[in-house]
mmCIF file as Biopython writes it, N, C-alpha, C and O atoms, coordinates in Angstrom:
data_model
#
loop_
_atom_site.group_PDB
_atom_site.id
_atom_site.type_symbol
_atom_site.label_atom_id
_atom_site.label_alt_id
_atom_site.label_comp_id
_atom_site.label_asym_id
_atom_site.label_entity_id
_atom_site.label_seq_id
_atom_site.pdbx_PDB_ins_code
_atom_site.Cartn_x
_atom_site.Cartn_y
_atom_site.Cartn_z
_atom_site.occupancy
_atom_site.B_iso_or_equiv
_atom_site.auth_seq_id
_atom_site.auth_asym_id
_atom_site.pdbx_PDB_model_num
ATOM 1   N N  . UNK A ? 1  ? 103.666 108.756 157.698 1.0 0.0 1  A 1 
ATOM 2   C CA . UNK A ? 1  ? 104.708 107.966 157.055 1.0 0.0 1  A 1 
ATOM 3   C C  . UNK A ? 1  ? 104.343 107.772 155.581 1.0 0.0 1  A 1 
ATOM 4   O O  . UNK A ? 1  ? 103.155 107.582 155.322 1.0 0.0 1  A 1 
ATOM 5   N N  . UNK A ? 2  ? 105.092 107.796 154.750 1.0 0.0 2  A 1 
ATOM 6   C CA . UNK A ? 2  ? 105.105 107.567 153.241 1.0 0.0 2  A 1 
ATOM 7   C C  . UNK A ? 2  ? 105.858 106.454 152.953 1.0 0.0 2  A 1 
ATOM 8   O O  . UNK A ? 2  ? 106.804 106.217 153.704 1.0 0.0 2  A 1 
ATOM 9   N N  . UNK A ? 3  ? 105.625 105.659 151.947 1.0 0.0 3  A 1 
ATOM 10  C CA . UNK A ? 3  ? 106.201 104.373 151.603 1.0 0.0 3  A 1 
ATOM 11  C C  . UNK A ? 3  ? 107.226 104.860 150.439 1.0 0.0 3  A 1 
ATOM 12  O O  . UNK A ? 3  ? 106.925 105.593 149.497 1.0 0.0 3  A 1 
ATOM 13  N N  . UNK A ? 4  ? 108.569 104.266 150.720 1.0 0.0 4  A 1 
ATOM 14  C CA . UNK A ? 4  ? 109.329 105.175 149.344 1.0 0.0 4  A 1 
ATOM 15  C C  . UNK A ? 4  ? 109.733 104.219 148.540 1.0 0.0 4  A 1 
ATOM 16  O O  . UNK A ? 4  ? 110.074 104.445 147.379 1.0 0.0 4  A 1 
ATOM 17  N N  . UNK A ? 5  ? 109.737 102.674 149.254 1.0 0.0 5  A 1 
ATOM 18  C CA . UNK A ? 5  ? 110.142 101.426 148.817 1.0 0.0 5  A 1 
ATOM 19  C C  . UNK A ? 5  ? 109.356 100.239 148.920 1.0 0.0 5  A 1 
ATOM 20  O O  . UNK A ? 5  ? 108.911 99.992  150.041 1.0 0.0 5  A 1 
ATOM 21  N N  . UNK A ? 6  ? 108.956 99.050  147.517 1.0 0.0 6  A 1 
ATOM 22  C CA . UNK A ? 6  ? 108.295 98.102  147.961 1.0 0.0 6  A 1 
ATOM 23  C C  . UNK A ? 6  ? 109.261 96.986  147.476 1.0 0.0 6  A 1 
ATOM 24  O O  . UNK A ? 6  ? 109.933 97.108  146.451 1.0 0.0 6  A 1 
ATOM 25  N N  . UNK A ? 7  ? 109.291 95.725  148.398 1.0 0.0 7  A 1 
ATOM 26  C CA . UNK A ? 7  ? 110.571 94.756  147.273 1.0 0.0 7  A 1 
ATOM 27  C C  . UNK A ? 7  ? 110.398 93.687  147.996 1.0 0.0 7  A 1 
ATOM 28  O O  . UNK A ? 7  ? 109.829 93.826  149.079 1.0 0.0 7  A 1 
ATOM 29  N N  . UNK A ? 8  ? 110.684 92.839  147.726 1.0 0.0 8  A 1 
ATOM 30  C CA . UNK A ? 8  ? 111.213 91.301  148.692 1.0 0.0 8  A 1 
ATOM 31  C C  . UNK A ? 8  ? 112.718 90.976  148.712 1.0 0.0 8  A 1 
ATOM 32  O O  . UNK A ? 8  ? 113.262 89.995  149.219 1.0 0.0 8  A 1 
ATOM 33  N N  . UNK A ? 9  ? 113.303 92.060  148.018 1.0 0.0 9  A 1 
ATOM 34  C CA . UNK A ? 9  ? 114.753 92.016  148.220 1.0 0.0 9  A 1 
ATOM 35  C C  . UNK A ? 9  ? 115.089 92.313  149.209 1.0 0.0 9  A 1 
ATOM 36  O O  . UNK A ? 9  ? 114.887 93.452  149.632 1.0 0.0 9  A 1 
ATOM 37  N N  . UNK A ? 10 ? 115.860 91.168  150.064 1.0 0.0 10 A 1 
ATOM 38  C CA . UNK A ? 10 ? 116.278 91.511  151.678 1.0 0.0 10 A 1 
ATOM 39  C C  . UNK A ? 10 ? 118.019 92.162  152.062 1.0 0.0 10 A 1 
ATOM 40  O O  . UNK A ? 10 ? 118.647 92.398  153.094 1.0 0.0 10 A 1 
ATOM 41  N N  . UNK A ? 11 ? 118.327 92.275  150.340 1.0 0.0 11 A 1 
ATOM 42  C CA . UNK A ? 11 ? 119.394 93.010  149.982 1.0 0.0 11 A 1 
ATOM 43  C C  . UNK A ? 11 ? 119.483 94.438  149.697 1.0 0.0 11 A 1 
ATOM 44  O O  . UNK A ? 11 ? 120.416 95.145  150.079 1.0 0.0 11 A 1 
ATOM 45  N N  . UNK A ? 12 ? 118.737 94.739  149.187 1.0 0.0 12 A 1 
ATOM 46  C CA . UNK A ? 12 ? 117.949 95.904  148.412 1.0 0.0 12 A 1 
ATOM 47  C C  . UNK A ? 12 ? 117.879 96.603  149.801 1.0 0.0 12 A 1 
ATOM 48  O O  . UNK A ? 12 ? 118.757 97.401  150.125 1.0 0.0 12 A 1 
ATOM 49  N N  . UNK A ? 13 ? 116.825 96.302  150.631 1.0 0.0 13 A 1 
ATOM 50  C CA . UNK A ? 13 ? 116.158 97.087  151.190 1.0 0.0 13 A 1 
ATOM 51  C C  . UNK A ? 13 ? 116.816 97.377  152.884 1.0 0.0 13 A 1 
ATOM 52  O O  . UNK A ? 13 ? 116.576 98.112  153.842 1.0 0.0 13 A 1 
ATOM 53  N N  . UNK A ? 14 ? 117.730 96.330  152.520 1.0 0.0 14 A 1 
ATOM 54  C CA . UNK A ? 14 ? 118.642 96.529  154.112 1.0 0.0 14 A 1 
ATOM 55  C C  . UNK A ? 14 ? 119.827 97.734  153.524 1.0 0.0 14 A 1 
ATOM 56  O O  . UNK A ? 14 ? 120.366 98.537  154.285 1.0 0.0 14 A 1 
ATOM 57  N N  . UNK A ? 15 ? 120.003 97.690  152.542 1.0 0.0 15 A 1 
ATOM 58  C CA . UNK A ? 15 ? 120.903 98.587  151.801 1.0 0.0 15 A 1 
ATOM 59  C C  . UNK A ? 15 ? 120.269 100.245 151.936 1.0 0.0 15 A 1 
ATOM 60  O O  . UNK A ? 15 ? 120.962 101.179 152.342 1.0 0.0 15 A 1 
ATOM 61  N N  . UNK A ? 16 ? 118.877 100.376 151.525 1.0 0.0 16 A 1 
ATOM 62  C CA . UNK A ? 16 ? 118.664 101.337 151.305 1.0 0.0 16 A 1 
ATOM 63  C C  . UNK A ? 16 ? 117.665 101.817 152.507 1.0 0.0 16 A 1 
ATOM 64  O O  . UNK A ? 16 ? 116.835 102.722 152.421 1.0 0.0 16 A 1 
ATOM 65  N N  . UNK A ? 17 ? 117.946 100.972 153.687 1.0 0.0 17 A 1 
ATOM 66  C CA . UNK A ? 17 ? 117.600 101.035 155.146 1.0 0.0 17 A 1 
ATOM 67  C C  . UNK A ? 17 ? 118.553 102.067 155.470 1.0 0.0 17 A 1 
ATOM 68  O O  . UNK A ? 17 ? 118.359 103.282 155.505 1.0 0.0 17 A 1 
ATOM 69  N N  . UNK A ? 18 ? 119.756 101.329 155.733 1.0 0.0 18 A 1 
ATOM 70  C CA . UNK A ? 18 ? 120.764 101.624 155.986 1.0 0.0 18 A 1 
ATOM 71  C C  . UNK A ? 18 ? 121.150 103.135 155.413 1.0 0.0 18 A 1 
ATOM 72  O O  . UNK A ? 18 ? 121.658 103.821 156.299 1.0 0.0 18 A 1 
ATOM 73  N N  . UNK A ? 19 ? 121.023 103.819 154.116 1.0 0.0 19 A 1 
ATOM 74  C CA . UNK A ? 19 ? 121.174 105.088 153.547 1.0 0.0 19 A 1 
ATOM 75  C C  . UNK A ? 19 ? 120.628 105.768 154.178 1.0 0.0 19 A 1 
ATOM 76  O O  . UNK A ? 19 ? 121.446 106.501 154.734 1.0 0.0 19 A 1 
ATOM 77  N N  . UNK A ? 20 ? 119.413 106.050 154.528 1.0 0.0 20 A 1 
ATOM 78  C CA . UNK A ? 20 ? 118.415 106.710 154.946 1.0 0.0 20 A 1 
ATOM 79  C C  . UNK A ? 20 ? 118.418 106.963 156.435 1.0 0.0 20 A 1 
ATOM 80  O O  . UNK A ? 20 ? 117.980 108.037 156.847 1.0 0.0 20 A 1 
ATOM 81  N N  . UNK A ? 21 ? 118.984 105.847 157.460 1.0 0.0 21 A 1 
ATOM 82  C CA . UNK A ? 21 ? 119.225 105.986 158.602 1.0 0.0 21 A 1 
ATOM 83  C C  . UNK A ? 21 ? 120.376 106.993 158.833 1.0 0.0 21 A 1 
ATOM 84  O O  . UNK A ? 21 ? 120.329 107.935 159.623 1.0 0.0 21 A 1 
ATOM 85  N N  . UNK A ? 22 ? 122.068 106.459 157.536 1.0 0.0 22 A 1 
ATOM 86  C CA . UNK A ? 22 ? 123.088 107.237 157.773 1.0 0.0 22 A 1 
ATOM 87  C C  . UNK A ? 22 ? 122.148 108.742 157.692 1.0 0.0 22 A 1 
ATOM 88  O O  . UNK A ? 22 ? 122.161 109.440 158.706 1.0 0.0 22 A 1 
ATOM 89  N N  . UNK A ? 23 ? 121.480 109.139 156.685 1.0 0.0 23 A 1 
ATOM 90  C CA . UNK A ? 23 ? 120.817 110.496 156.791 1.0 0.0 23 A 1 
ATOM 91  C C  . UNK A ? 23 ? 120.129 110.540 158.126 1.0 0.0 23 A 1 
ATOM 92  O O  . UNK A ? 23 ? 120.368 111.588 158.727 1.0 0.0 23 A 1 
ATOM 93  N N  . UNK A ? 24 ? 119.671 110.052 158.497 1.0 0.0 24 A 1 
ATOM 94  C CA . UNK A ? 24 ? 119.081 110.021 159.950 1.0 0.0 24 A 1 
ATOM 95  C C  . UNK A ? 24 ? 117.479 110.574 159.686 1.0 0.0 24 A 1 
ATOM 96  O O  . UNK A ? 24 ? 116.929 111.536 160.221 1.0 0.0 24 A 1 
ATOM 97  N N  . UNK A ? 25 ? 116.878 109.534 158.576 1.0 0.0 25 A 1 
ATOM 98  C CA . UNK A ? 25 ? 115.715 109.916 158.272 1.0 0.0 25 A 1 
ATOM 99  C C  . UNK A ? 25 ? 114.917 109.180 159.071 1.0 0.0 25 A 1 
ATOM 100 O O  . UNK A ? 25 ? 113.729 109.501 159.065 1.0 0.0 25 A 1 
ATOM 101 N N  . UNK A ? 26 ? 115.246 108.279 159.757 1.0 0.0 26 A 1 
ATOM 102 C CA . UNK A ? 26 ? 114.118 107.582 160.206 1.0 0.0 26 A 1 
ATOM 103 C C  . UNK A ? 26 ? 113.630 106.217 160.065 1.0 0.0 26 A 1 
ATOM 104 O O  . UNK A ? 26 ? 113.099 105.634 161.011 1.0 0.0 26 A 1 
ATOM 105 N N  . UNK A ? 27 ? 113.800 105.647 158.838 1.0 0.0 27 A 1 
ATOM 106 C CA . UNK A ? 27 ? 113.226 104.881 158.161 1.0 0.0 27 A 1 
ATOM 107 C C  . UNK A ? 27 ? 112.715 103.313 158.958 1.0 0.0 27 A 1 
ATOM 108 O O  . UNK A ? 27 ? 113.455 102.480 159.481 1.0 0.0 27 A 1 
ATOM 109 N N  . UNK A ? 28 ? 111.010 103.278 158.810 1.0 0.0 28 A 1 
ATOM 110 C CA . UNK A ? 28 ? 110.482 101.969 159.113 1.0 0.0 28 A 1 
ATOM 111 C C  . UNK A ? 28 ? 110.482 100.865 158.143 1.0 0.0 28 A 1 
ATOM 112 O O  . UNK A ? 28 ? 110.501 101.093 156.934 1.0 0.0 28 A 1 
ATOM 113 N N  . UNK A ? 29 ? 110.460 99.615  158.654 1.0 0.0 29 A 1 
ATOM 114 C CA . UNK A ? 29 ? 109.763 98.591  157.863 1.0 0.0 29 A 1 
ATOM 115 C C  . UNK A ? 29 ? 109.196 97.961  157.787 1.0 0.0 29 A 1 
ATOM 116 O O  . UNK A ? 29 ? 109.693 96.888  158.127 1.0 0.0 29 A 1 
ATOM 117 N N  . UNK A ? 30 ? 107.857 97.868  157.373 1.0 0.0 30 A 1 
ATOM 118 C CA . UNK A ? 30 ? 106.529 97.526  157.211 1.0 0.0 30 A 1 
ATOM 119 C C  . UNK A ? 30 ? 106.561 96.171  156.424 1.0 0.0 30 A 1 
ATOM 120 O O  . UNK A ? 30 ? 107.108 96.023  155.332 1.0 0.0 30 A 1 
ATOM 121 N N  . UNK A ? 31 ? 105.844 95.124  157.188 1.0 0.0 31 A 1 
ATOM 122 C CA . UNK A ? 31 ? 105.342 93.759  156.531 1.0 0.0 31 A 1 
ATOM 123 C C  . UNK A ? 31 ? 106.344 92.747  156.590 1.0 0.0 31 A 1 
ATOM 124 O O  . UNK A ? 31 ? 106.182 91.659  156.038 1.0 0.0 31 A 1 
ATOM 125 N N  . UNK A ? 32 ? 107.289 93.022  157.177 1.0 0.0 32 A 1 
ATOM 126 C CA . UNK A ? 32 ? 108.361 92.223  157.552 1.0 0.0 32 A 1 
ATOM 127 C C  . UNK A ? 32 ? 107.480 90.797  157.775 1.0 0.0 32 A 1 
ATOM 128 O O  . UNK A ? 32 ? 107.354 89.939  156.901 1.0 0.0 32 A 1 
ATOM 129 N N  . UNK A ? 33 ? 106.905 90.728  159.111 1.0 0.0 33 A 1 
ATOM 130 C CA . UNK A ? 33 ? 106.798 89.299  159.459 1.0 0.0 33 A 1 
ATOM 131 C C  . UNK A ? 33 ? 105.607 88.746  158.357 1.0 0.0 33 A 1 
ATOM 132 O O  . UNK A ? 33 ? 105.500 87.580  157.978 1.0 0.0 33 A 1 
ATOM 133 N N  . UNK A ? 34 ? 104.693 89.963  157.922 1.0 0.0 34 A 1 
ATOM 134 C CA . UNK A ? 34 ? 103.181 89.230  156.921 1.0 0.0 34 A 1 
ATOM 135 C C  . UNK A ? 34 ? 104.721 88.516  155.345 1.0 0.0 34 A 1 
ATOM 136 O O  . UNK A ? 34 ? 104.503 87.435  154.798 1.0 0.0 34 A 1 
ATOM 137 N N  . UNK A ? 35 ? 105.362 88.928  155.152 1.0 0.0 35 A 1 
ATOM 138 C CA . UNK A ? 35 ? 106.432 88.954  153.825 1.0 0.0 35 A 1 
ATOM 139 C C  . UNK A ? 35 ? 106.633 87.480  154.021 1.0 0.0 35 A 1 
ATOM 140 O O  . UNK A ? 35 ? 106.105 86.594  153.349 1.0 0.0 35 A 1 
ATOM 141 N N  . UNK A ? 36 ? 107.683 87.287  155.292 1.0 0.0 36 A 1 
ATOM 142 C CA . UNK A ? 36 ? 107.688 85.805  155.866 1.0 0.0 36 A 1 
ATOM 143 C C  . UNK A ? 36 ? 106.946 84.769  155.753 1.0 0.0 36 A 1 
ATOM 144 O O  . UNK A ? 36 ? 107.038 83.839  154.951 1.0 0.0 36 A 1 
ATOM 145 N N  . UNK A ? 37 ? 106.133 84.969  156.657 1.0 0.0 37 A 1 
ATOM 146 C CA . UNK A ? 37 ? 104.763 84.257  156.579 1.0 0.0 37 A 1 
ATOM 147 C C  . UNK A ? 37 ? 104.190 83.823  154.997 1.0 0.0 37 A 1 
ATOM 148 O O  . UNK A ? 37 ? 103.654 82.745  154.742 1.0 0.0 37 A 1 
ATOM 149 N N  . UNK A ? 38 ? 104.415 84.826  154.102 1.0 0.0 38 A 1 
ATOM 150 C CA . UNK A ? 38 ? 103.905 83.947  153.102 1.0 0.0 38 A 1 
ATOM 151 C C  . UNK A ? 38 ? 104.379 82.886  151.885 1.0 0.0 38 A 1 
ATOM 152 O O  . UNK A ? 38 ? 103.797 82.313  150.964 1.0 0.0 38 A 1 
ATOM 153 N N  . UNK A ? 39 ? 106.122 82.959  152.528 1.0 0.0 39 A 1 
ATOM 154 C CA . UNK A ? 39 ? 107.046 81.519  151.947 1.0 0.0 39 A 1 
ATOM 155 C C  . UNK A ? 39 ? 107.342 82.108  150.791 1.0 0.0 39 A 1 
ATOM 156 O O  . UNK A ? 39 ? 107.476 83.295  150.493 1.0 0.0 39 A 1 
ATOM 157 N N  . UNK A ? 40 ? 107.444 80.908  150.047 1.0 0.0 40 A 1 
ATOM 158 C CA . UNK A ? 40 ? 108.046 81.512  148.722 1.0 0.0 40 A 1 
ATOM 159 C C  . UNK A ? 40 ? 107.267 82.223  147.600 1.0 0.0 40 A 1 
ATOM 160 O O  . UNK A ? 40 ? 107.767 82.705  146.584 1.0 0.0 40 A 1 
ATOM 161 N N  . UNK A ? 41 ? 105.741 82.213  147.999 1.0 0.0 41 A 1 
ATOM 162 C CA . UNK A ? 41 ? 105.060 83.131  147.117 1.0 0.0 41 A 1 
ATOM 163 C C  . UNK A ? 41 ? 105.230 84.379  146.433 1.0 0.0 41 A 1 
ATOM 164 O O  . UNK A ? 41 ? 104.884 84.651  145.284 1.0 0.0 41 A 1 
ATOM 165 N N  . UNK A ? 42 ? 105.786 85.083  147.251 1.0 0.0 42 A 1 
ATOM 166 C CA . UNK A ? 42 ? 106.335 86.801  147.642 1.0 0.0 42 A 1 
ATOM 167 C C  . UNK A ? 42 ? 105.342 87.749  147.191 1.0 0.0 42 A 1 
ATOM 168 O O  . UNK A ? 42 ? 105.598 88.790  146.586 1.0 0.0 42 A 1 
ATOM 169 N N  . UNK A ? 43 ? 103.900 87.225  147.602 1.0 0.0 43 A 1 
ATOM 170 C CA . UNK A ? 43 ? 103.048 88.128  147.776 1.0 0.0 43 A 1 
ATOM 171 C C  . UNK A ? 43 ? 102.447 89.113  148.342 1.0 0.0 43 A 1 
ATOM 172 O O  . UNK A ? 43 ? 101.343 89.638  148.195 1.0 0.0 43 A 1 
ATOM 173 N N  . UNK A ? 44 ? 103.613 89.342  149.224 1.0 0.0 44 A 1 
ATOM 174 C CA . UNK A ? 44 ? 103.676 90.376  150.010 1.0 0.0 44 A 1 
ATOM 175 C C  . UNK A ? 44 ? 105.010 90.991  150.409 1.0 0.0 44 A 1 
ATOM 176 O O  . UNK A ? 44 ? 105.695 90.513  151.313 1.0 0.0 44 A 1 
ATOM 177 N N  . UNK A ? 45 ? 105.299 91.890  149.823 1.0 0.0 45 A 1 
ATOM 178 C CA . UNK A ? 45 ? 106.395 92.833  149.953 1.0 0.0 45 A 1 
ATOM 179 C C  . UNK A ? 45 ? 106.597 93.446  150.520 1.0 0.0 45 A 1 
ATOM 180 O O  . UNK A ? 45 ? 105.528 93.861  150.969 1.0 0.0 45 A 1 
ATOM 181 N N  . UNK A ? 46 ? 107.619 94.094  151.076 1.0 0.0 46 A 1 
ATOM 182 C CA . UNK A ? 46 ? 107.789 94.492  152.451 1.0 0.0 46 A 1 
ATOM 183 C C  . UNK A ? 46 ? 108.263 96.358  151.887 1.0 0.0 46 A 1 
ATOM 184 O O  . UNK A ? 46 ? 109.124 96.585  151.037 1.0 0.0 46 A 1 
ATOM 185 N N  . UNK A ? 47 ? 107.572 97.290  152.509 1.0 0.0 47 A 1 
ATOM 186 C CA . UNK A ? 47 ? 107.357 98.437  152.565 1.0 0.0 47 A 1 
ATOM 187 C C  . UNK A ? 47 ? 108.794 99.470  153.781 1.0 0.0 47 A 1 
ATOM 188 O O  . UNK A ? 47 ? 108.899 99.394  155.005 1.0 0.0 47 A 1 
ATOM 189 N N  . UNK A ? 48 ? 109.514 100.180 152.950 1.0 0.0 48 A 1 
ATOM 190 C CA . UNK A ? 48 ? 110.675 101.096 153.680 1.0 0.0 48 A 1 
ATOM 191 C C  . UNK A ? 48 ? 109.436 102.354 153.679 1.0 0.0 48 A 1 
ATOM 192 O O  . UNK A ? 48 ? 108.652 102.799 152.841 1.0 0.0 48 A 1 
ATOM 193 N N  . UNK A ? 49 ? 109.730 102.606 154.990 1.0 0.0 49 A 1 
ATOM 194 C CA . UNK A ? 49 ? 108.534 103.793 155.360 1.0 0.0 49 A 1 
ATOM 195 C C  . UNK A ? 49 ? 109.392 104.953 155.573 1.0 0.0 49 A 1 
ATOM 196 O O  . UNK A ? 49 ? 110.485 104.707 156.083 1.0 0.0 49 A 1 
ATOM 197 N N  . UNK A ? 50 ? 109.001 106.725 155.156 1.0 0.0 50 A 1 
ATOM 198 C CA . UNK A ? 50 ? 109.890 107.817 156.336 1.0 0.0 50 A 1 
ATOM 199 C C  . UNK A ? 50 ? 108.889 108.647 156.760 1.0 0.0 50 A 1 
ATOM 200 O O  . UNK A ? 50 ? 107.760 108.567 156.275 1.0 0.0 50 A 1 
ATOM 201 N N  . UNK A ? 51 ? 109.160 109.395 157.567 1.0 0.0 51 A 1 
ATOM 202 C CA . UNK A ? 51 ? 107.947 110.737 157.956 1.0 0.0 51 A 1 
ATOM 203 C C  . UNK A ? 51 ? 107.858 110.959 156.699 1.0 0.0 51 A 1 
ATOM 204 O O  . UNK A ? 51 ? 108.490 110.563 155.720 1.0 0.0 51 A 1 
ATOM 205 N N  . UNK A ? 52 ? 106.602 111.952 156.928 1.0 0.0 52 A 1 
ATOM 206 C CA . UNK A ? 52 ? 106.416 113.002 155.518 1.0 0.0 52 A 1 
ATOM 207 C C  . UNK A ? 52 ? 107.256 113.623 155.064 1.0 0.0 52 A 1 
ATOM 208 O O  . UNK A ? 52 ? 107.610 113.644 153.885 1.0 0.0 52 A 1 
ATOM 209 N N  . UNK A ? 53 ? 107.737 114.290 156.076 1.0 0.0 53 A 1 
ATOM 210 C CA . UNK A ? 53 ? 108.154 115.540 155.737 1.0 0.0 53 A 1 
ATOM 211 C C  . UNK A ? 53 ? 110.083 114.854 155.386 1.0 0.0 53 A 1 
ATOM 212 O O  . UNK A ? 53 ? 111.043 115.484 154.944 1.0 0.0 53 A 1 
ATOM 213 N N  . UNK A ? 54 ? 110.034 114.112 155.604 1.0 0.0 54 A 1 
ATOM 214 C CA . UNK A ? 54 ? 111.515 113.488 154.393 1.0 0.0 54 A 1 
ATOM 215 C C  . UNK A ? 54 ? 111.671 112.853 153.654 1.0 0.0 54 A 1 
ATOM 216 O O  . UNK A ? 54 ? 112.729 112.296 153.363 1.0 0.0 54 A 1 
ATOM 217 N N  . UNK A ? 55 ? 110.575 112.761 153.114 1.0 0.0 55 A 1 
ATOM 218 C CA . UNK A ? 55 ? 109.992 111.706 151.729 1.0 0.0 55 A 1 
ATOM 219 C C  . UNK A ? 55 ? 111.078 112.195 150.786 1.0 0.0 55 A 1 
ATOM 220 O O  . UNK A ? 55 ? 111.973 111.412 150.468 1.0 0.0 55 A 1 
ATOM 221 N N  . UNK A ? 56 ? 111.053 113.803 150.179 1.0 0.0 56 A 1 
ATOM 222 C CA . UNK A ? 56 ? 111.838 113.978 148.979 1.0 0.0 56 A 1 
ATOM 223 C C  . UNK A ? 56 ? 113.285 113.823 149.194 1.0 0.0 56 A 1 
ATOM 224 O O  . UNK A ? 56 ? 113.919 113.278 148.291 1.0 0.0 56 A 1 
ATOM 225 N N  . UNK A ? 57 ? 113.829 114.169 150.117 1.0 0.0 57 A 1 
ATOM 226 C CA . UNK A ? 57 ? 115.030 113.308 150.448 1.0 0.0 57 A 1 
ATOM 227 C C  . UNK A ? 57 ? 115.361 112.552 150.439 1.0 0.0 57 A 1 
ATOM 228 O O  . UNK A ? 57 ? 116.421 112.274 149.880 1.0 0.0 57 A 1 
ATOM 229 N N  . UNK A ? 58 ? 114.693 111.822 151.016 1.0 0.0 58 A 1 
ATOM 230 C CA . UNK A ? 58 ? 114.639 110.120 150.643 1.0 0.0 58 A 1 
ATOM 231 C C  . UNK A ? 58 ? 114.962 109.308 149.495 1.0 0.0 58 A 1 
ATOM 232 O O  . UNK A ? 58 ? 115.766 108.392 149.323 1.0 0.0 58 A 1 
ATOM 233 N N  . UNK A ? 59 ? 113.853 110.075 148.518 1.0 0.0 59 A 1 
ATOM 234 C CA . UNK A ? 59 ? 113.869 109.824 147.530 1.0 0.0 59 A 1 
ATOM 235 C C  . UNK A ? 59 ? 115.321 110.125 146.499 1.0 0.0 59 A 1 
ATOM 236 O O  . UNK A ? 59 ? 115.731 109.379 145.609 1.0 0.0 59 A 1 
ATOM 237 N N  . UNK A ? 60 ? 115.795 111.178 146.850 1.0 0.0 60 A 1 
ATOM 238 C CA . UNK A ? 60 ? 116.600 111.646 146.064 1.0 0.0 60 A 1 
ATOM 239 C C  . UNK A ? 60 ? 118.074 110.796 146.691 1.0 0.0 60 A 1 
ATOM 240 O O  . UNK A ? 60 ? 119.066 110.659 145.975 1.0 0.0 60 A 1 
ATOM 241 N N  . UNK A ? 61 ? 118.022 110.361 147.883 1.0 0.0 61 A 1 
ATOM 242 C CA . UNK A ? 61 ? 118.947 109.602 148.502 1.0 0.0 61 A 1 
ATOM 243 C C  . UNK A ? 61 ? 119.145 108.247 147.686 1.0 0.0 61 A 1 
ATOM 244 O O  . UNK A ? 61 ? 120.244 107.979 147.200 1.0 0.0 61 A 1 
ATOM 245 N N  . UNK A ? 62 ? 117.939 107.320 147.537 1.0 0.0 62 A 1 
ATOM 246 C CA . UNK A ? 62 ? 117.963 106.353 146.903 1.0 0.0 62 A 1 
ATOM 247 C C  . UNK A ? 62 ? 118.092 106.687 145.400 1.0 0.0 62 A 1 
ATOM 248 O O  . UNK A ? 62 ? 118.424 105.667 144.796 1.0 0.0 62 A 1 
ATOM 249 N N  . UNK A ? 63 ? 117.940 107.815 144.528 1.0 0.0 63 A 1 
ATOM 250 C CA . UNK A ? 63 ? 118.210 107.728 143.142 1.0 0.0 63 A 1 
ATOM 251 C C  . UNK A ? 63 ? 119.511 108.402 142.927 1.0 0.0 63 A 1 
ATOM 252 O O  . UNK A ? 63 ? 120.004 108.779 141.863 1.0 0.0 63 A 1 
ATOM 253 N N  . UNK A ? 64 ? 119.941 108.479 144.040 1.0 0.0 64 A 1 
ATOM 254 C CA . UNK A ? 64 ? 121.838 108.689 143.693 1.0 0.0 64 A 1 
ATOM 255 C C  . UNK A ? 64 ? 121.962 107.393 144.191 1.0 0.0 64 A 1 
ATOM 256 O O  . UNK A ? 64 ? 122.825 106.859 143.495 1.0 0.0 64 A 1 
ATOM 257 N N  . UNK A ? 65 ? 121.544 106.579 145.055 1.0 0.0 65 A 1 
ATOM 258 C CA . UNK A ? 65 ? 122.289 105.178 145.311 1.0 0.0 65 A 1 
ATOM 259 C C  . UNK A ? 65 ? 121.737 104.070 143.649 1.0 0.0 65 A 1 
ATOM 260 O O  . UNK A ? 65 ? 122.173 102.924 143.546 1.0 0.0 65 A 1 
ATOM 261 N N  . UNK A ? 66 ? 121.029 104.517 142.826 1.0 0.0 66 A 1 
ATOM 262 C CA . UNK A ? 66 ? 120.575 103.112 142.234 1.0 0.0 66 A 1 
ATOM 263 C C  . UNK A ? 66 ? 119.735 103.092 142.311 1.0 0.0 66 A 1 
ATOM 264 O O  . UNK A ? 66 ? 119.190 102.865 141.231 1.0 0.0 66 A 1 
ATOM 265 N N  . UNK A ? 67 ? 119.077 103.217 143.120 1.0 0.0 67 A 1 
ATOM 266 C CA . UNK A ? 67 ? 117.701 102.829 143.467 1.0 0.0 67 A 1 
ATOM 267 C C  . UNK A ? 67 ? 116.583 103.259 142.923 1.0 0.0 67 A 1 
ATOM 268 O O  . UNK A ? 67 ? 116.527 104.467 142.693 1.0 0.0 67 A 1 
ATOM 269 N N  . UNK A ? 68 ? 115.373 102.383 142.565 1.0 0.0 68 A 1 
ATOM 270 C CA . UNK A ? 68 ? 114.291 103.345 142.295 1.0 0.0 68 A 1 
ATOM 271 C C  . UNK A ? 68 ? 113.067 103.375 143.065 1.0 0.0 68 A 1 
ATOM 272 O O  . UNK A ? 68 ? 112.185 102.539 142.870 1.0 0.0 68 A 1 
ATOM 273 N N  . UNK A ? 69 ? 112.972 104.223 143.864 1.0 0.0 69 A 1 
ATOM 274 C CA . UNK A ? 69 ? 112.297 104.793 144.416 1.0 0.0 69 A 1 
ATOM 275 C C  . UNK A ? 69 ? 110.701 105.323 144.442 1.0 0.0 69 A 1 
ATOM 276 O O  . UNK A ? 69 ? 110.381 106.069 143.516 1.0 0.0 69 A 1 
ATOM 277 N N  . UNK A ? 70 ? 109.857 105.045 145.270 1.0 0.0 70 A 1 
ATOM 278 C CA . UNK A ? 70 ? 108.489 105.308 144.775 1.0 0.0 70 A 1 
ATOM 279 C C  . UNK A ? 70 ? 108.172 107.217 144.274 1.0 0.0 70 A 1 
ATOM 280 O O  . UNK A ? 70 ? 107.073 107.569 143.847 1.0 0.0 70 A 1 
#
């Protein structure tokens, strides 16, 4: 898995969840509950994960949506 996204935007990243699934890439999300857990600090950001092998897709998915992408 490759990380293509880091954010505490729970807008952002349900958005660009959502893209990546319509592609049917896969996409995990990492740190969800540690993100929570740490209140309003937001010292911990929550990570959009895909296989390897659809990382550049991915990527190129989110920089036609807006997005910027790792």
């Amino acid at each position: 898995m490759i990380e293509i996204l880091r954010t505490n935007d729970a807008v952002m990243l349900s958005f660009a969840e959502s893209l990546l699934r319509e592609a049917e890439l896969d996409p995990v999300i990492m740190d969800t509950h540690a993100s929570v857990l740490d209140g309003s600090v937001l010292a911990i950001q929550r990570r959009l994960m895909v296989p390897d092998d659809a990382a550049d897709e991915a990527r190129q998915i989110l920089k036609d949506a807006g997005l910027n992408p790792k």
